[in-house]
N, C-alpha and C positions, 0 to 999 in steps of 0.2 A: 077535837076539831078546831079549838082556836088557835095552836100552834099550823096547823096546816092553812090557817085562810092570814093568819097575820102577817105575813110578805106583801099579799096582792092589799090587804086593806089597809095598810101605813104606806105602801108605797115603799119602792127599790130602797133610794138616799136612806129613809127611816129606816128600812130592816136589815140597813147593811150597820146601823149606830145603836138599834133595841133592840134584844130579843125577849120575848114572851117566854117567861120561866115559868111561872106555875099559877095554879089558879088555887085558893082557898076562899069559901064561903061565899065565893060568887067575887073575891074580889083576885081581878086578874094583877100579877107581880111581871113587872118587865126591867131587864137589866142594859141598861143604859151606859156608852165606852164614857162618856163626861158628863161633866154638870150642865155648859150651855143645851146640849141634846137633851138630859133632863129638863130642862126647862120650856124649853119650846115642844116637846109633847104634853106634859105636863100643862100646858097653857090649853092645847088641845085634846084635852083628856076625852072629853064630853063628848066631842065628834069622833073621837075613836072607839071610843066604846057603844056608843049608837049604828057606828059602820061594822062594827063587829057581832053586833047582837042580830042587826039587820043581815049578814052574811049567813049568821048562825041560824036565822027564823027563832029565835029562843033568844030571852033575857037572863039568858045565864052569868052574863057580865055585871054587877052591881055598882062595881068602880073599880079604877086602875091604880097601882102604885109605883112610882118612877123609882129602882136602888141604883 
């Protein structure tokens, strides 16, 4: 379910730079085209993963990791 709501909750710009690859142990893996794009999610990790858990009704998200 997170792969299908992560477009509408990062937003178009973001999901055309991250895609959401896999989730282990509640921590969600997203692969990022550069480092500045890293970076600037990565600053927003915490709103992302709040907008996601909030989409999901479940805290299945624990933290994210920018590769």
């Amino acid at each position: 379910q997170v792969f299908e709501v992560w477009d509408d909750v990062v937003g178009k710009v973001n999901a055309q730079k991250a895609k959401a690859s896999r989730i282990d142990r509640g921590v969600l893996f997203v692969k990022v085209s550069d480092s500045v794009w890293r970076q600037e999610l990565f600053l927003r990790r915490y709103e992302i993963k709040n907008k996601l858990n909030n989409a999901l009704k479940s805290n299945i998200i624990k933290d994210i990791r920018f590769e």
